[in-house]
PyMOL commands that place a pseudoatom at each C-alpha (Angstrom):
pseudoatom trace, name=CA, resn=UNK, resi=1, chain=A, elem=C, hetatm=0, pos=[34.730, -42.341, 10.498]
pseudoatom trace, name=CA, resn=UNK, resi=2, chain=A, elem=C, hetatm=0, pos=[33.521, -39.316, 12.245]
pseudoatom trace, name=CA, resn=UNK, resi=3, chain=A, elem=C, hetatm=0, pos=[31.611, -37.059, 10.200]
pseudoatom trace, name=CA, resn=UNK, resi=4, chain=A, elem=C, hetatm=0, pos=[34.355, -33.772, 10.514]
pseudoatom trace, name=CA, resn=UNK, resi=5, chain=A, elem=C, hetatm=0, pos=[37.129, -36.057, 9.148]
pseudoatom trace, name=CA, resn=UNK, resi=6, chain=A, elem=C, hetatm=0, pos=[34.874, -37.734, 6.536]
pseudoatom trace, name=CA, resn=UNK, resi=7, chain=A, elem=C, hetatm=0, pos=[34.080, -34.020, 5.491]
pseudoatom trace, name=CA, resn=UNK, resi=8, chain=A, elem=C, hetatm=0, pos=[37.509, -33.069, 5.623]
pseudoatom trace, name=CA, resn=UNK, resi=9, chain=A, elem=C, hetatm=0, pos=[38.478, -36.146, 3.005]
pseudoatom trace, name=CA, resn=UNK, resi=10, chain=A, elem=C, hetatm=0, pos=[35.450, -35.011, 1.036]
pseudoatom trace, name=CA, resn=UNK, resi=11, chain=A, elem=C, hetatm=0, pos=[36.640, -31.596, 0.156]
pseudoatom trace, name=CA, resn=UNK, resi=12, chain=A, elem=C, hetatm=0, pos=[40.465, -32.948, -0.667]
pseudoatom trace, name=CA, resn=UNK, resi=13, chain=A, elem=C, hetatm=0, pos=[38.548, -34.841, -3.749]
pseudoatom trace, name=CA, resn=UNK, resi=14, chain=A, elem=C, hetatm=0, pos=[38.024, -33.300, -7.189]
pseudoatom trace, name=CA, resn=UNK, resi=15, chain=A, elem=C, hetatm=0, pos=[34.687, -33.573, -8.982]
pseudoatom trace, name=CA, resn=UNK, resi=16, chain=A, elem=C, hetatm=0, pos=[34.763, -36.680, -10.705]
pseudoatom trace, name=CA, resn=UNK, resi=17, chain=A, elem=C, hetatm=0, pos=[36.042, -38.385, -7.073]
pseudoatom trace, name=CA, resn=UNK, resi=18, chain=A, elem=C, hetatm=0, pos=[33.094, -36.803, -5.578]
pseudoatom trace, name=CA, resn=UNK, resi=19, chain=A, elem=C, hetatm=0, pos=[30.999, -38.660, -8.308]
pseudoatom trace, name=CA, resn=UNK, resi=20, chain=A, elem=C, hetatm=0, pos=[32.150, -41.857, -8.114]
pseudoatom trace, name=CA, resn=UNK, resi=21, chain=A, elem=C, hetatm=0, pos=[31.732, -41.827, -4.444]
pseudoatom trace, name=CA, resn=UNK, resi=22, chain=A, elem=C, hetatm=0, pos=[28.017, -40.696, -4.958]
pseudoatom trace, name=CA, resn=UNK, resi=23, chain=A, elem=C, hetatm=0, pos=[27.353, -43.515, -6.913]
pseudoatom trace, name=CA, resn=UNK, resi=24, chain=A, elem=C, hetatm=0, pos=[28.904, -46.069, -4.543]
pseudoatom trace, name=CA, resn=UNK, resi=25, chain=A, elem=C, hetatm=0, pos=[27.129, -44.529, -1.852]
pseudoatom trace, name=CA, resn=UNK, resi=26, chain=A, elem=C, hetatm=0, pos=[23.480, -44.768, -4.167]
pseudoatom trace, name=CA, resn=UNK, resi=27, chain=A, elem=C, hetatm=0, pos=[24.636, -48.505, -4.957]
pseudoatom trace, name=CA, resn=UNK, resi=28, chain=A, elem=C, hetatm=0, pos=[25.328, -49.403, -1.358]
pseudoatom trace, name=CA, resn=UNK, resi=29, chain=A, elem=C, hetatm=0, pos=[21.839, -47.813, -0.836]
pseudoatom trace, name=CA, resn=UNK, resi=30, chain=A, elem=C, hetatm=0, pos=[19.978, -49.576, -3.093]
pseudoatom trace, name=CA, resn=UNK, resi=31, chain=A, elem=C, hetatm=0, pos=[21.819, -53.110, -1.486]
pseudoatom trace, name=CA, resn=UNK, resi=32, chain=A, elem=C, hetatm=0, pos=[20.486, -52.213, 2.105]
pseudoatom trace, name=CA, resn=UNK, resi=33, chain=A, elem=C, hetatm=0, pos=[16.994, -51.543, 1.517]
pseudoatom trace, name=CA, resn=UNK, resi=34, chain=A, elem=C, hetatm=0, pos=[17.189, -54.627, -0.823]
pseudoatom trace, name=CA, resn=UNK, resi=35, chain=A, elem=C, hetatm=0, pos=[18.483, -56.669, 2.179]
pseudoatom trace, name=CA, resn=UNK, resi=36, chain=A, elem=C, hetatm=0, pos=[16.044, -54.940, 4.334]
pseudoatom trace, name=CA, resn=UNK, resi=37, chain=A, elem=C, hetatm=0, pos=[13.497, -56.592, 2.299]
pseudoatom trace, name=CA, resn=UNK, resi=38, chain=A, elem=C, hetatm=0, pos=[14.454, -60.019, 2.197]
pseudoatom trace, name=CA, resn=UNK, resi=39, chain=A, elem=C, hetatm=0, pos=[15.910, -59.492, 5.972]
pseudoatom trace, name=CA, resn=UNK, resi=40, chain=A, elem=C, hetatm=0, pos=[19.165, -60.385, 5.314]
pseudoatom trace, name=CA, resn=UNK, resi=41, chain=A, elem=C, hetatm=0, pos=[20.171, -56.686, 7.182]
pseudoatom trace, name=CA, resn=UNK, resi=42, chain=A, elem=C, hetatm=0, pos=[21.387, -57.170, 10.906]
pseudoatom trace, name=CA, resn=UNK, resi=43, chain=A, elem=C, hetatm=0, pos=[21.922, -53.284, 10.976]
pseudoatom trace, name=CA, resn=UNK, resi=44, chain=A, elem=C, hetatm=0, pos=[19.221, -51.276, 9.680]
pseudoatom trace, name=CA, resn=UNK, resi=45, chain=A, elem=C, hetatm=0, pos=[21.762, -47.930, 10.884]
pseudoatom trace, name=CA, resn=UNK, resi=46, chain=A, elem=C, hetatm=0, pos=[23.342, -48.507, 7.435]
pseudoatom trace, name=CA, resn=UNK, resi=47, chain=A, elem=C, hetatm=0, pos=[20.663, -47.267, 5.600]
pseudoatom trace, name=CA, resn=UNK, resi=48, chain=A, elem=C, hetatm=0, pos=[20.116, -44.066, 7.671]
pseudoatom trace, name=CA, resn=UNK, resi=49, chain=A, elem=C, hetatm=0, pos=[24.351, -43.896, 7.537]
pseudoatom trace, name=CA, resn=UNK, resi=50, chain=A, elem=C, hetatm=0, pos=[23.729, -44.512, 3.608]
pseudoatom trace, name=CA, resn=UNK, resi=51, chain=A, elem=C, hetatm=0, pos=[21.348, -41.194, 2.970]
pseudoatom trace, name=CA, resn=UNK, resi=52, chain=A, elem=C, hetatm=0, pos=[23.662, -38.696, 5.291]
pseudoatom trace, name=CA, resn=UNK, resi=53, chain=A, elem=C, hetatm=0, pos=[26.926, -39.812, 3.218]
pseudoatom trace, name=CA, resn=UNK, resi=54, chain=A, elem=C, hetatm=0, pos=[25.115, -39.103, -0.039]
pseudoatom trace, name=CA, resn=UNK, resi=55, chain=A, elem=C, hetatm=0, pos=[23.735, -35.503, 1.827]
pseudoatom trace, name=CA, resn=UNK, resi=56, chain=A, elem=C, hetatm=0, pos=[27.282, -34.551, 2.842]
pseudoatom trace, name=CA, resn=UNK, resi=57, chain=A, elem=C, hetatm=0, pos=[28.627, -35.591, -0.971]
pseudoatom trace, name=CA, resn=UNK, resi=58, chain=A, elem=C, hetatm=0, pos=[25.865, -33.276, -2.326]
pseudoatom trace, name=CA, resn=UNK, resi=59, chain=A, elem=C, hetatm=0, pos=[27.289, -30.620, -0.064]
pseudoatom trace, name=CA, resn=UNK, resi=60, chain=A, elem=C, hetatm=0, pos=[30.540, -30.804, -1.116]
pseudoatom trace, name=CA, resn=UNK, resi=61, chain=A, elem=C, hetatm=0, pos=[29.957, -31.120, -4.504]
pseudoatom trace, name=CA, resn=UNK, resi=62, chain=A, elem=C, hetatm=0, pos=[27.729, -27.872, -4.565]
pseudoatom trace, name=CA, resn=UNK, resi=63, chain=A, elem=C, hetatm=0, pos=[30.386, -26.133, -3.015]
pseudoatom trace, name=CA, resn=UNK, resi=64, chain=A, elem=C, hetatm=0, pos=[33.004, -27.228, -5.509]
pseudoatom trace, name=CA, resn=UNK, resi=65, chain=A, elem=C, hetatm=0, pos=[30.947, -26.463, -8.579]
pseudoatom trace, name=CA, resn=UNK, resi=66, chain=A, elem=C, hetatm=0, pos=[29.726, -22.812, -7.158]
pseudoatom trace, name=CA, resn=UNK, resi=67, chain=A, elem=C, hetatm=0, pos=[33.764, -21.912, -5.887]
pseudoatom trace, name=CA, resn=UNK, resi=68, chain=A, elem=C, hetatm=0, pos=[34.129, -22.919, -9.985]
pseudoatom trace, name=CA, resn=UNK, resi=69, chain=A, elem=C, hetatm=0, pos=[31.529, -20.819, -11.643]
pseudoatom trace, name=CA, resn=UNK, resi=70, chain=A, elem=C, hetatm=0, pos=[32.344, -18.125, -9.194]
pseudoatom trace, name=CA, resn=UNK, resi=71, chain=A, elem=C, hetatm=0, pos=[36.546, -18.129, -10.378]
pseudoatom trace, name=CA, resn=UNK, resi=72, chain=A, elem=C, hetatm=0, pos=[35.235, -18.227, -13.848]
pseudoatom trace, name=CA, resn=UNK, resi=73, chain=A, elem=C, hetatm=0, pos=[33.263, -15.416, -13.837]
for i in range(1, 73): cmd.bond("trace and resi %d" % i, "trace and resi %d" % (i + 1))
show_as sticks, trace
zoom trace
């Protein structure tokens, strides 16, 4: 998935979405540099795939929570 239309998905989630997908990412993180390890990774692209999904969740989720404190105020 490019990264515009993974973006785009990204900002149609709520919070808790956004969360859970952070998580997964950080779990599927942990798995690749675990395979890395015992060199059971064919790919090593994951990894560096891995850390720019959990960037561009971070993003997103900043934005949500400051467009939030910024309608409560």
């Amino acid at each position: 998935m490019k990264s515009k239309e993974y973006l785009k998905n990204l900002r149609a989630k709520s919070i808790p979405q956004l969360n859970k997908d952070l998580h997964k990412e950080y779990d599927n993180l942990h798995k690749y540099r675990f395979a890395i390890k015992v060199r059971n990774l064919k790919n090593s692209r994951l990894i560096r795939n891995s850390r720019k999904n959990i960037a561009r969740i971070y993003s997103v989720l900043l934005e949500k929570i400051n467009i939030e404190t910024n309608n409560n105020k």
